[in-house]
C-alpha positions in Angstrom: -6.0 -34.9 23.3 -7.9 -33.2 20.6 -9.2 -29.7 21.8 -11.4 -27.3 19.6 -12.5 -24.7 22.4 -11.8 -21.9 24.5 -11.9 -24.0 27.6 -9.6 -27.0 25.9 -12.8 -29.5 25.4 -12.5 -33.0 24.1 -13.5 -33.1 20.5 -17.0 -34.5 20.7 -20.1 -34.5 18.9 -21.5 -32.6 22.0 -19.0 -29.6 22.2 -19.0 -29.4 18.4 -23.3 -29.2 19.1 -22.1 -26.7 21.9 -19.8 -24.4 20.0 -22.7 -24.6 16.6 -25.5 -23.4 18.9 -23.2 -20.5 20.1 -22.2 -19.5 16.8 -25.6 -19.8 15.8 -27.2 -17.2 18.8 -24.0 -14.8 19.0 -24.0 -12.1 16.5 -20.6 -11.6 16.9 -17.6 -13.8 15.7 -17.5 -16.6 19.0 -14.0 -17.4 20.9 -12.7 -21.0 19.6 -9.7 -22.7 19.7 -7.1 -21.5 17.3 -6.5 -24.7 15.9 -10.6 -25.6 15.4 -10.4 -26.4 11.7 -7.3 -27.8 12.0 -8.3 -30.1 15.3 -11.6 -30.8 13.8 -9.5 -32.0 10.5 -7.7 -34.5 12.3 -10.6 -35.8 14.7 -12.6 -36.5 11.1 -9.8 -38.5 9.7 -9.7 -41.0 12.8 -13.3 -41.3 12.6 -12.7 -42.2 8.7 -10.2 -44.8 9.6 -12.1 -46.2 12.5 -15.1 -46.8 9.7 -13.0 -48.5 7.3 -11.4 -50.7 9.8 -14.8 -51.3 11.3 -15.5 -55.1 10.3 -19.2 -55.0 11.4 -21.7 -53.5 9.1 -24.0 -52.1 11.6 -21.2 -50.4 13.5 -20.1 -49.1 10.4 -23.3 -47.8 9.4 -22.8 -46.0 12.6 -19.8 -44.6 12.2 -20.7 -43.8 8.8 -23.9 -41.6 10.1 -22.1 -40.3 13.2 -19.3 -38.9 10.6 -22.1 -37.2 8.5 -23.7 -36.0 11.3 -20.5 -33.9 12.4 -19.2 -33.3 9.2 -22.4 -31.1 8.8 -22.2 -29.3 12.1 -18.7 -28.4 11.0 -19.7 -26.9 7.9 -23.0 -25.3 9.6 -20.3 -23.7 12.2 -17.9 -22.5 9.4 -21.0 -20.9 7.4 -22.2 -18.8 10.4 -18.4 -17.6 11.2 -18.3 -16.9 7.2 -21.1 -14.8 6.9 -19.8 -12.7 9.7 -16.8 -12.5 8.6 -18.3 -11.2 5.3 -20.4 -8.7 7.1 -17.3 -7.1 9.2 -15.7 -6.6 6.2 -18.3 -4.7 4.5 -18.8 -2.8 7.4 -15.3 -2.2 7.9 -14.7 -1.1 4.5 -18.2 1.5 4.6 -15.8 3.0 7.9 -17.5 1.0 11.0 -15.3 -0.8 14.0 -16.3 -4.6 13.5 -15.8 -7.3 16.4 -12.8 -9.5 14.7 -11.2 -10.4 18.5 -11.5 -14.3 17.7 -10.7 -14.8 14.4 -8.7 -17.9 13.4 -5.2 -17.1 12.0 -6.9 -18.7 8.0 -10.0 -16.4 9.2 -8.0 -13.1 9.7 -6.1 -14.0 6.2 -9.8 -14.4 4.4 -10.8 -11.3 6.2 -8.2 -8.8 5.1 -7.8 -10.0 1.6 -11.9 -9.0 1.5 -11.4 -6.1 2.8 -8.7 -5.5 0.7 -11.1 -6.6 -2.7 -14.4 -4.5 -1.3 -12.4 -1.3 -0.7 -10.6 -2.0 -4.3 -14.0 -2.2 -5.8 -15.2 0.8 -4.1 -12.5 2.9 -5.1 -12.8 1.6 -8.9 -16.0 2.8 -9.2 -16.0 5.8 -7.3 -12.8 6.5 -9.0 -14.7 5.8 -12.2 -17.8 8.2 -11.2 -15.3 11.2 -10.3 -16.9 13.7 -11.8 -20.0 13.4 -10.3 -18.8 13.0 -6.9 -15.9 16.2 -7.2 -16.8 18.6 -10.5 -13.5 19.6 -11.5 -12.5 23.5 -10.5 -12.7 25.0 -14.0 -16.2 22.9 -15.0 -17.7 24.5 -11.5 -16.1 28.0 -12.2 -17.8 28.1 -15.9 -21.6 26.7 -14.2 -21.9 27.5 -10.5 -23.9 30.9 -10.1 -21.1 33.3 -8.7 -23.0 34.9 -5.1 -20.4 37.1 -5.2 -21.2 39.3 -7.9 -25.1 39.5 -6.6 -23.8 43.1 -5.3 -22.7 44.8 -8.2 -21.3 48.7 -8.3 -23.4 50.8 -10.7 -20.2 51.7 -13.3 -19.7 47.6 -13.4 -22.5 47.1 -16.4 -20.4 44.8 -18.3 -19.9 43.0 -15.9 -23.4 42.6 -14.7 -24.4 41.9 -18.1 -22.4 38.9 -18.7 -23.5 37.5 -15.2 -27.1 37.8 -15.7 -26.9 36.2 -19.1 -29.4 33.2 -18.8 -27.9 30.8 -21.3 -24.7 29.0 -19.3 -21.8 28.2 -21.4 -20.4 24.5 -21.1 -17.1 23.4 -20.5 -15.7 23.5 -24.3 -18.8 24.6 -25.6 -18.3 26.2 -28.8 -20.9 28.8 -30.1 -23.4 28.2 -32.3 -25.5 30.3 -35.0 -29.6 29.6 -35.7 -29.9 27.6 -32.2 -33.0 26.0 -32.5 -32.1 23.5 -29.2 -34.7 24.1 -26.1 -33.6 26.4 -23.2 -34.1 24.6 -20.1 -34.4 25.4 -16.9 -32.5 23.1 -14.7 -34.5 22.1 -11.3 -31.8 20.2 -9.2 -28.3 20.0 -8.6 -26.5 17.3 -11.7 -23.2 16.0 -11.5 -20.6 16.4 -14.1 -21.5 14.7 -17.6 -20.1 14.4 -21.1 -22.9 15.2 -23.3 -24.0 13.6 -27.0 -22.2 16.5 -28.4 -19.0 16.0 -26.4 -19.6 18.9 -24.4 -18.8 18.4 -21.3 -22.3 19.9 -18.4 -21.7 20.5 -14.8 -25.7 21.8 -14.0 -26.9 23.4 -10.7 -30.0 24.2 -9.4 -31.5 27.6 -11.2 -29.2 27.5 -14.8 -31.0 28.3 -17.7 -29.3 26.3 -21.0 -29.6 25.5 -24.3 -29.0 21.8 -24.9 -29.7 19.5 -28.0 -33.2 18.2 -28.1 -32.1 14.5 -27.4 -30.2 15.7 -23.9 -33.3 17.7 -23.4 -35.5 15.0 -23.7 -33.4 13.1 -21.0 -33.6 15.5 -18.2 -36.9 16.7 -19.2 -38.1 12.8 -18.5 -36.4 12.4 -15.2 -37.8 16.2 -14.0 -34.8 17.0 -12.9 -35.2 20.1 -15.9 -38.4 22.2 -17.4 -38.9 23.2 -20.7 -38.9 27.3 -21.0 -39.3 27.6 -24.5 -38.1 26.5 -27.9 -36.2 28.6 -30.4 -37.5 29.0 -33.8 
């Protein structure tokens, strides 16, 4: 006997209606058979040879519209599970616990491999973005405001100096006579970039710089800088 439930039912159009309205109203993945797709296979292929054996036209037309009919309930069952199986594995991937208790055995395989692809893809481009999700050490060291120097001794005024210069060197910044660029004031936290003169920024909230008028343009237009003044 042909079984495509948890409770061993007859393959029918009425437990395949039964098991497509459960799907349907469950937002979790539902308990089936383990052999559904594989049952449901079978059951379509009798039905097939009962229509071409079928001598009668009207029974075949019939059988032929009793075999649509189920075909599409199948596929309206295997769309709901697919969309949740698409969903756990998005959710799974952004760190959440998904219900995956009743997958099929082909289920679990399509599953994994798009975990496996989504947290491939995440790691590509967060891999690609690195710097501005972890400034490297020495690109923080030269930009980041040191707090610790905010007390300073009173024979240390060389080193005070050098910290309260407002213009912050880049990483592989190399000096430059007759600067005529704008001096910026930066107004928010920006992650790592390589610039348009292959410097390479690492800005916090509070720098003062001295960037070429084209960069300057760029963070002047999305606020995240102001405009201080312009040497001449």
């Amino acid at each position: 006997m042909l079984t495509s439930s948890m409770d061993d039912e007859e393959i029918t159009y009425k437990t395949l209606r039964k098991i497509q309205q459960a799907e349907k109203n469950s937002p979790q993945i539902t308990q089936i058979n383990k052999e559904f797709y594989d049952n449901v296979t079978v059951f379509l292929n009798q039905l097939e040879k009962r229509l071409v054996d079928e001598k009668k036209p009207q029974k075949q037309m019939l059988l032929a519209e009793e075999s649509q009919n189920i075909e599409k309930i199948i596929r309206n069952i295997y769309e709901h599970r697919e969309k949740k199986i698409m969903l756990a594995a998005i959710s799974k991937a952004r760190g959440g616990n998904p219900g995956i208790k009743y997958l099929l055995p082909e289920e679990k395989m399509f599953f994994d491999e798009l975990y496996h692809n989504i947290v491939l893809f995440r790691k590509k481009i967060f891999t690609n973005h690195s710097k501005e999700i972890e400034p490297d050490k020495e690109a923080t060291s030269q930009s980041k405001p040191n707090r610790s120097t905010s007390k300073t001794e009173p024979n240390a005024e060389k080193n005070t100096e050098k910290q309260d210069d407002p213009i912050h060197k880049t990483k592989n910044a190399k000096p430059q006579k007759d600067n005529t660029n704008p001096i910026l004031r930066i107004l928010e936290n920006i992650p790592s970039f390589v610039g348009t003169n292959n410097q390479t920024y690492t800005l916090y909230k509070g720098d003062v710089i001295s960037m070429p008028p084209d960069m300057a343009k760029m963070l002047l237009n999305k606020k995240a800088a102001k405009k201080i003044r312009t040497d001449h």
